[in-house]
LOFIVEX-732745 format. One record per residue (C-alpha): z, y, x; residue in three letters. Coordinates in steps of 0.5 Angstrom, whole numbers, padded with zeros to 4 digits, always signed. Each point is the difference from the previous one (the first is absolute). Last residue first. Layout:
ZYXala ...
***
This chain:
-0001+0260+0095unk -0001-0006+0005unk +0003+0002+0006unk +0004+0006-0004unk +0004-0005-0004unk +0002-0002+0007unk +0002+0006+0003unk +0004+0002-0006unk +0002-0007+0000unk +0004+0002+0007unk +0002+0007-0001unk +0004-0003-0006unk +0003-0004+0004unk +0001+0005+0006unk +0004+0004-0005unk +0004-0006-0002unk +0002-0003+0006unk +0002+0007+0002unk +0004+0001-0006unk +0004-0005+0001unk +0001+0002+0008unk +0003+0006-0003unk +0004-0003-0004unk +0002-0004+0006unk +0002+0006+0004unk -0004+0000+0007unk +0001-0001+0008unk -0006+0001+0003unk -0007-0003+0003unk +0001-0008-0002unk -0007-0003+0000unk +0002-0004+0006unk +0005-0002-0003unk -0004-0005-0006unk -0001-0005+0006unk +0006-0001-0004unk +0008+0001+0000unk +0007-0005+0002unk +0004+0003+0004unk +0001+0003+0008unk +0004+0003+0005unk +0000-0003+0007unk -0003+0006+0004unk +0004+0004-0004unk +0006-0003+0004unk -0002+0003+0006unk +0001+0007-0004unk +0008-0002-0001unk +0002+0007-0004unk +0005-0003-0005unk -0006-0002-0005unk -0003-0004+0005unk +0007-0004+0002unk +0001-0002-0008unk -0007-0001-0001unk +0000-0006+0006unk +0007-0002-0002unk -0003-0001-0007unk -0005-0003+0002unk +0004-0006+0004unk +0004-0002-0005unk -0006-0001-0004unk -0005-0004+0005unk +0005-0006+0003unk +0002-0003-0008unk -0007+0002-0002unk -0003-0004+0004unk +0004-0006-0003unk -0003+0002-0007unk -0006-0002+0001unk -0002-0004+0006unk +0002+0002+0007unk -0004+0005+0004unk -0002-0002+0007unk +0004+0000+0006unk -0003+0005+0004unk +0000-0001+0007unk -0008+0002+0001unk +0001+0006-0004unk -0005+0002-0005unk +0002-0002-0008unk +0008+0001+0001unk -0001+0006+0005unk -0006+0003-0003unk +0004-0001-0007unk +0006+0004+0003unk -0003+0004+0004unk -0004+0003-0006unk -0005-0001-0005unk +0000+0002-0007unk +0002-0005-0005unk -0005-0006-0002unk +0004-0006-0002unk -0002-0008+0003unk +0007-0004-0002unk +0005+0000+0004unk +0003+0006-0003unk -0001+0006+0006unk -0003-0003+0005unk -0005-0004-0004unk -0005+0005+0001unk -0006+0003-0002unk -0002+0007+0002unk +0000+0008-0002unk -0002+0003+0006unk -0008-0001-0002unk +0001+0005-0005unk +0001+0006+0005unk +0008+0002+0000unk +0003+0008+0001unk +0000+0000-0007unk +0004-0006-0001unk +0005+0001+0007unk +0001+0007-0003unk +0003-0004-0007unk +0004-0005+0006unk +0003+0006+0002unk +0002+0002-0007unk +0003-0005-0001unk -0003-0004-0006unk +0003-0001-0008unk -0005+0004-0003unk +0001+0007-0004unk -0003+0004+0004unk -0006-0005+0002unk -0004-0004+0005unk +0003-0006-0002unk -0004+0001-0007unk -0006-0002+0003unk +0001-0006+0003unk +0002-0004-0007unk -0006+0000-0006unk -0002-0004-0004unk -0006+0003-0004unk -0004-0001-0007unk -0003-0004-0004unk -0005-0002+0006unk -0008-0003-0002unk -0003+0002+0006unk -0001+0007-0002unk +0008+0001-0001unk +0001-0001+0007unk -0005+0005+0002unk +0003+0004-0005unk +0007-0001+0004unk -0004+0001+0006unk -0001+0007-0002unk +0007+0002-0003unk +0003-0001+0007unk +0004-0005+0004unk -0002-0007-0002unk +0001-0004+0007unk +0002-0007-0005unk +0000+0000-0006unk -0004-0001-0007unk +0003-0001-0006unk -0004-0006-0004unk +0001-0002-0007unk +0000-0007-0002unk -0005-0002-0005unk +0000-0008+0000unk -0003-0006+0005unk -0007+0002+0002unk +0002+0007+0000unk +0005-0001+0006unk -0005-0002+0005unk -0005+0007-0001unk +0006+0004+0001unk +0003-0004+0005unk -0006+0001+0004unk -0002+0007-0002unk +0008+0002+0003unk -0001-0004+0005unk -0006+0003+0004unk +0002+0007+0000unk +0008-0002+0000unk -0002-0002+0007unk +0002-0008+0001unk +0005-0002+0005unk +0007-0001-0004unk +0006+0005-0002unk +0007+0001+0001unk +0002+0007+0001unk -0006+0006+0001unk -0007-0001-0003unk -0006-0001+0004unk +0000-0007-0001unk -0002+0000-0008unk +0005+0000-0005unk -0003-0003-0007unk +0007+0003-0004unk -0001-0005-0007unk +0002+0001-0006unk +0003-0004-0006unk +0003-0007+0004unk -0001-0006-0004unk +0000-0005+0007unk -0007-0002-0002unk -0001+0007+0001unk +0003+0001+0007unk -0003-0007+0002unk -0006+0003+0000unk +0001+0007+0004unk +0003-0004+0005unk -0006-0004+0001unk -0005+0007+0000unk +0005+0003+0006unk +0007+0005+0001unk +0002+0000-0007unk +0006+0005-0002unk +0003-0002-0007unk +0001+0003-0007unk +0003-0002-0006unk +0001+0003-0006unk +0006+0002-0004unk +0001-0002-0006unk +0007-0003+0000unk +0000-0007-0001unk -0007+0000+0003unk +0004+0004+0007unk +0006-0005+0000unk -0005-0006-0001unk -0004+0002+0006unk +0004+0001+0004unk +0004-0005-0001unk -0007-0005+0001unk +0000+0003+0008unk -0004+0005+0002unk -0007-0002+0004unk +0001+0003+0007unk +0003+0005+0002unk +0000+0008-0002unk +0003-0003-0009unk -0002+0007-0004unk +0004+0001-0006unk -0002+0006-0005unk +0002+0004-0005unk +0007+0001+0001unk +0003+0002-0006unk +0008-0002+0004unk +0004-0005-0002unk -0006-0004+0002unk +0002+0002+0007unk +0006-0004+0001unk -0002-0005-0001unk -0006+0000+0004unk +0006+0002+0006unk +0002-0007-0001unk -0005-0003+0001unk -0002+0003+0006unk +0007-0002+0003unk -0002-0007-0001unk -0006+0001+0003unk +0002+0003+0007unk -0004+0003+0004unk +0004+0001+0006unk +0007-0004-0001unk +0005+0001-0006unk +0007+0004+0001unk +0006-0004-0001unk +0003-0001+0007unk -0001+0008+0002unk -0005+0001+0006unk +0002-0002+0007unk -0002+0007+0004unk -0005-0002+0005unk +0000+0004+0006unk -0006+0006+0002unk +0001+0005+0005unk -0006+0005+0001unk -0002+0002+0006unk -0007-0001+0000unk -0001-0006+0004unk +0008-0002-0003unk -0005-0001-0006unk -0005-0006+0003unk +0006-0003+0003unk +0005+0000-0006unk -0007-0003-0005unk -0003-0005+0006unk +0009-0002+0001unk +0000-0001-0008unk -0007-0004+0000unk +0003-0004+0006unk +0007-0003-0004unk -0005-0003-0004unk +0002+0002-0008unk +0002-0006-0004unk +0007+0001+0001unk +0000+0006-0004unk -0003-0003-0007unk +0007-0001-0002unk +0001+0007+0000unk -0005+0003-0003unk +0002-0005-0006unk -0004-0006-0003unk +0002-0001-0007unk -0006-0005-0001unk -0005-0004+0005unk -0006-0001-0004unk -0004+0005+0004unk +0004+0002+0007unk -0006+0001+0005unk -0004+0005-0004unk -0005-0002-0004unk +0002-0001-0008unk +0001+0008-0001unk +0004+0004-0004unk -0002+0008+0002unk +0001+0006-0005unk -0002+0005-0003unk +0002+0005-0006unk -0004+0004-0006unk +0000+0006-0002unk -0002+0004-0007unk +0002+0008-0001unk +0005+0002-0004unk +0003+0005+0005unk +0000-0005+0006unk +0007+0004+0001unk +0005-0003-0003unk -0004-0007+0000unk -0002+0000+0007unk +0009+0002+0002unk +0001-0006-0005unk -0005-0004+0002unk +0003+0001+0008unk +0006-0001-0002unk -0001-0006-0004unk -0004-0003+0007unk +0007+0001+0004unk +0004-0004-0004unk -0005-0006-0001unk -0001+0001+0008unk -0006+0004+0003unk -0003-0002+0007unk -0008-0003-0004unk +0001+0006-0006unk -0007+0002+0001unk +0000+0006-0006unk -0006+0001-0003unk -0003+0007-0002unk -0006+0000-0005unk -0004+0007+0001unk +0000+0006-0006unk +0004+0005+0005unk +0007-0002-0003unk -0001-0007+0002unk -0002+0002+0007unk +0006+0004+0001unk +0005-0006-0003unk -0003-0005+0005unk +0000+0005+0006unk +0007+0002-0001unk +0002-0007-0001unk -0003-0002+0007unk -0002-0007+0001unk -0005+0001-0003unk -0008-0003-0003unk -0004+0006-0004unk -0004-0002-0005unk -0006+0004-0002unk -0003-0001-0005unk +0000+0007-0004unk +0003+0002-0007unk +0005-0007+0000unk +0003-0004-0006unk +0000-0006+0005unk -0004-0005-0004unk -0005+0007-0002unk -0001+0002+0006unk -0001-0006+0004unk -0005-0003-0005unk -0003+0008+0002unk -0004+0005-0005unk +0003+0006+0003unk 
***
């Protein structure tokens, strides 16, 4: 394809596929889409894993990697922060709502102090680090999910010849990103899964588009809610290099889900997936559960806390949540939950992602086919 995305990533398609999952990120890659890898829990140590296993089975082929450096959580400036050291700013009352809530559907929760050494949520400095170590791998792509990356960023992915995305949620941010320098930009509208803002990826894509060309040529990958190869044409159509995607690839052989909450997609309409600062403290879209109706709907709910203090309360309890569902506990289903679009509700079954590749680049073709079509 004639795209700017194509020929900066090195890609046939324009499709990028945004994982946690390495399977996914490999498979995706393979196909002739882009995987990026979201390395927001990964260590040093484990990101050269990761690399290491992608590189040994991405058979040549280019992908990027993803993390998360923002300047609007409640510990910006402070340095060397720890898990640990952030325990005591956590309200007795947040723990309890957590523990009472989950003890409602029989799952035990405790709090397991963290080792003296690890990082807090959404750590910057690990996030460096982790760059580091990616640039000894043939990444082709650095993509910052939070806010404008920071000048490091920048200067490591220059030194190194790799450009630079990040995720943009409004027409200002989208601004300041290309003041910032950064190569491409990830215009998210509301509809996408994680963190994103309120504008419809419909209405803010043209936007920012239209913005953004004032300034300097900045190419656009459009994201949030894009599930098929149509809506990737449609995206095109407004001025799109290509897609981001996330949502789509959750509900696959390969990705990092439990199958309960793969029937819990399929089984979900689009207005199932909701947004709440439950899970990080910042508003994030993840399919709705007891979990968010408890913290977002309950008259007794202490509210969430600011980013990354939310997440001190939320971790530990997901994971006693999916470790009681996977043992058999059918109450605690009812709390099972994770970051996913409005996209779900076009969720119908569990796929490879080679075959959704192929999917995306089928209903494409179909797509221009009936455009060329309207005006042949």
């Amino acid at each position: 394809m004639k795209s700017v995305i194509c020929e900066m990533l090195g890609v046939e398609f324009p499709l990028v596929a945004f994982s946690h999952c390495r399977d996914v990120v490999a498979a995706v890659s393979r196909a002739g889409g882009f995987g990026v890898l979201g390395a927001l829990q990964h260590t040093p140590e484990s990101i050269e894993e990761e690399l290491r296993w992608i590189d040994d089975h991405v058979g040549g082929k280019p992908y990027g990697l993803d993390v998360l450096i923002s300047s609007s959580i409640a510990t910006a400036g402070e340095g060397s922060v720890t898990y640990n050291s952030l325990e005591g700013r956590v309200p007795a009352r947040h723990r309890e709502f957590a523990k009472e809530l989950l003890e409602k559907f029989d799952v035990p929760l405790t709090y397991t102090p963290a080792a003296d050494d690890l990082g807090q949520p959404y750590d910057p400095e690990r996030a460096l680090a982790v760059l580091d170590v990616a640039f000894r791998h043939p990444i082709k792509l650095i993509a910052n999910a939070l806010g404008v990356p920071p000048p490091e960023m920048i200067s490591k992915a220059r030194k190194h010849g790799v450009p630079v995305a990040a995720l943009v949620g409004a027409k200002e941010h989208a601004l300041r990103q290309v003041a910032a320098g950064v190569d491409i930009l990830v215009v998210q509208g509301t509809e996408a899964g994680g963190h994103c803002g309120e504008v419809s990826t419909m209405v803010l894509v043209p936007e920012v588009i239209k913005a953004v060309k004032q300034v300097r040529e900045v190419p656009v990958l459009a994201a949030g809610g894009i599930m098929t190869g149509r809506q990737m044409a449609a995206c095109m159509a407004m001025g799109a290099a290509g897609v981001w995607t996330g949502s789509v690839w959750l509900a696959t052989v390969e990705a990092e889900t439990t199958e309960i909450f793969r029937q819990k997609m399929i089984d979900a309409t689009s207005r199932d997936a909701v947004r709440s600062k439950s899970r990080s403290g910042k508003a994030a879209r993840q399919l709705r559960s007891a979990w968010t109706d408890a913290w977002d709907r309950d008259p007794n709910s202490p509210g969430a806390l600011a980013m990354p203090l939310q997440s001190l309360v939320s971790d530990e309890a997901f994971r006693a949540i999916n470790r009681a569902a996977d043992s058999g506990n059918a109450k605690a289903v009812q709390l099972v939950s994770y970051f996913v679009g409005q996209g779900v509700g076009l969720v119908d079954s569990v796929q490879s992602c080679t075959t959704v590749v192929q999917g995306f680049k089928e209903d494409f073709l179909a797509a221009i086919e009936d455009l060329e079509y309207l005006i042949s």
